[in-house]
Residue frames relative to the residue before (quaternion, step in Angstrom):
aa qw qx qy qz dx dy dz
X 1.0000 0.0000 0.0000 0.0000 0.00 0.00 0.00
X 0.0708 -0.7407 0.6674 0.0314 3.75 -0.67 1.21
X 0.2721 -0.6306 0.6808 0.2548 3.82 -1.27 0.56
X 0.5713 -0.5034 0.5028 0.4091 3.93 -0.85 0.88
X 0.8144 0.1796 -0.0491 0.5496 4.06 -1.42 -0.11
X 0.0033 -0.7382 0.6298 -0.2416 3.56 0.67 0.72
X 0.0427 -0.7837 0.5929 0.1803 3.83 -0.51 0.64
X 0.8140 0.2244 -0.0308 0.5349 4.08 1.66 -0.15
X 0.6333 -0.5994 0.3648 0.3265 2.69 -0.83 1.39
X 0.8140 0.3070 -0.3682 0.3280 3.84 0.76 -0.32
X 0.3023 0.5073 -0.4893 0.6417 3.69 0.99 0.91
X 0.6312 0.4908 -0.5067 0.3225 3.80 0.14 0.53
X 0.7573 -0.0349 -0.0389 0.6510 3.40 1.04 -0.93
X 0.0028 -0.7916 0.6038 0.0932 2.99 -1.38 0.48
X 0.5948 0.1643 -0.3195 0.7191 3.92 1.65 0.48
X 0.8178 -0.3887 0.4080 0.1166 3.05 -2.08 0.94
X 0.6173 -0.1364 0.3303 0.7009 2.91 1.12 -1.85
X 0.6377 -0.4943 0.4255 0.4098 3.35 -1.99 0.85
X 0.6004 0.5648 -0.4674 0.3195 3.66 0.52 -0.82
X 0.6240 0.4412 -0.4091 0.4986 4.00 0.84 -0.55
X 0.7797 0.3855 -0.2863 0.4019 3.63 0.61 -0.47
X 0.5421 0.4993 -0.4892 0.4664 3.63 1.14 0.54
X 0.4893 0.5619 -0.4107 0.5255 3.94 1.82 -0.64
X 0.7066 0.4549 -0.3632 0.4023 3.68 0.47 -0.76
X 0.5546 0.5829 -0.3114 0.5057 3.98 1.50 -0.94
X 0.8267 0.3931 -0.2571 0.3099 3.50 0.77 -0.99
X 0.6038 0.6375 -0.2056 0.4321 3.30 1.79 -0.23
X 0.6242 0.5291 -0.2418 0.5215 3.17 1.66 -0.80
X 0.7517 -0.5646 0.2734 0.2035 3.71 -1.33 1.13
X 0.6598 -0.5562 0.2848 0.4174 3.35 -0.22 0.18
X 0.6110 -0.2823 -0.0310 0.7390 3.44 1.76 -0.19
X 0.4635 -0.6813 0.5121 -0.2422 2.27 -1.74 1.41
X 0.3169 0.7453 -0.5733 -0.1241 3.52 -1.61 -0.32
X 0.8056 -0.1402 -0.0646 0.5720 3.38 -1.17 -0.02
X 0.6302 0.5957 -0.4169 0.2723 3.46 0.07 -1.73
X 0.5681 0.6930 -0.1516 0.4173 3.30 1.01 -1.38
X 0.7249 0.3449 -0.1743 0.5702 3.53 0.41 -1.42
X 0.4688 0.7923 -0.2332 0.3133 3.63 1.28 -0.83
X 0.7072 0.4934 -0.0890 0.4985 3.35 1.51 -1.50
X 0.5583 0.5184 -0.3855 0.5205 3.29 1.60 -0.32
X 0.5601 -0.6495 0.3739 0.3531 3.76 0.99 -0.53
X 0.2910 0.7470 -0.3905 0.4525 3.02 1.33 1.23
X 0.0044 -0.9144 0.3985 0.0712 3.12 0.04 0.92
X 0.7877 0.4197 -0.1043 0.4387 3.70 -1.01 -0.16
X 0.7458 -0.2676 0.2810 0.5414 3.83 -0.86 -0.75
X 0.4326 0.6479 -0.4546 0.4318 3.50 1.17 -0.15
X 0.7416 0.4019 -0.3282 0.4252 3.96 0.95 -0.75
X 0.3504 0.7088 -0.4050 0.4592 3.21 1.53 -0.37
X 0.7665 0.5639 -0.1209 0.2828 3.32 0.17 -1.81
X 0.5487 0.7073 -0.0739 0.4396 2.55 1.20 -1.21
X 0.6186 0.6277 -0.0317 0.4716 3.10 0.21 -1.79
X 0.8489 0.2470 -0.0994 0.4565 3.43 -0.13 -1.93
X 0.5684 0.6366 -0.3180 0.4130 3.77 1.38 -0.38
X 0.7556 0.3856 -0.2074 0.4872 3.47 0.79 -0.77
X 0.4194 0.5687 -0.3831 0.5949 3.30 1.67 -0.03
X 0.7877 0.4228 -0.1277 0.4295 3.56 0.20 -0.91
X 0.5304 0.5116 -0.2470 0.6293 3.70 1.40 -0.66
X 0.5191 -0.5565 0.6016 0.2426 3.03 -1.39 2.09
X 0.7629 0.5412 -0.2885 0.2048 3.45 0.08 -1.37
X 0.6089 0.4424 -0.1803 0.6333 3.50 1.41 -0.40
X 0.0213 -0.6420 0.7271 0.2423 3.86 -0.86 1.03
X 0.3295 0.7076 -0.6232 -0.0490 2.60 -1.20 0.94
X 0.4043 -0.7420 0.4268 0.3222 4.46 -0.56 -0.40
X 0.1720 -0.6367 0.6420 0.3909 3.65 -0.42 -0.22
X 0.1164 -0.8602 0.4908 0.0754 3.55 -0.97 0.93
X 0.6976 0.2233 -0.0624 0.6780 3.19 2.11 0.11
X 0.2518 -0.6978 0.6348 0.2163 3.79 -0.79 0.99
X 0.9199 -0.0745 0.0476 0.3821 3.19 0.56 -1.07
X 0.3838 -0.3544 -0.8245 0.2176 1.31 -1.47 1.93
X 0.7012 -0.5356 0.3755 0.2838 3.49 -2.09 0.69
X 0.1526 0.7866 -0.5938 -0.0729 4.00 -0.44 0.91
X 0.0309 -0.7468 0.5948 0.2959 3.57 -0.62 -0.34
X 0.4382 -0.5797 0.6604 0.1891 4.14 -1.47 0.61
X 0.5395 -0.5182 0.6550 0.1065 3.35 -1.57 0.64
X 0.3795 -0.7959 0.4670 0.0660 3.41 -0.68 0.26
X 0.6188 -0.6168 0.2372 0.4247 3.55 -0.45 0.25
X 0.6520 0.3952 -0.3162 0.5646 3.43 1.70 -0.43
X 0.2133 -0.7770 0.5315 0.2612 3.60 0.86 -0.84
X 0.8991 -0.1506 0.1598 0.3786 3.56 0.69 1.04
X 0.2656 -0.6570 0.6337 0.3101 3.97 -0.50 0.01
């Protein structure tokens, strides 16, 4: 997972593979936000990222339903 204008090499990855970051999609609450992603041990803007990625990722219903502070909702399918 890369965030566009990345300004460091660590804001490029933060899972291994997508398959660790759908376990982290399916554990998290129906909506959510960083704090949330936070408990998995993400730290820092990395939960940000996070967050705004699966919001943005065909593969992932999901919405951002708040900038600030950042949440994002689950959709009615929650995902393939």
């Amino acid at each position: 997972m890369a965030r566009r204008g990345a300004d460091s090499a660590g804001n490029e990855k933060v899972f291994a593979e997508f398959a660790a970051l759908r376990r982290l999609y399916d554990r998290l609450p129906a909506e959510f936000s960083a704090e949330e992603v936070g408990r998995a041990g993400i730290t820092g803007s990395r939960r940000h990222m996070v967050v705004r990625h699966v919001a943005e990722h065909p593969a992932f219903d999901c919405e951002v339903v708040s900038r600030s502070p950042l949440r994002a909702k689950k959709t009615e399918g929650g995902g393939p």
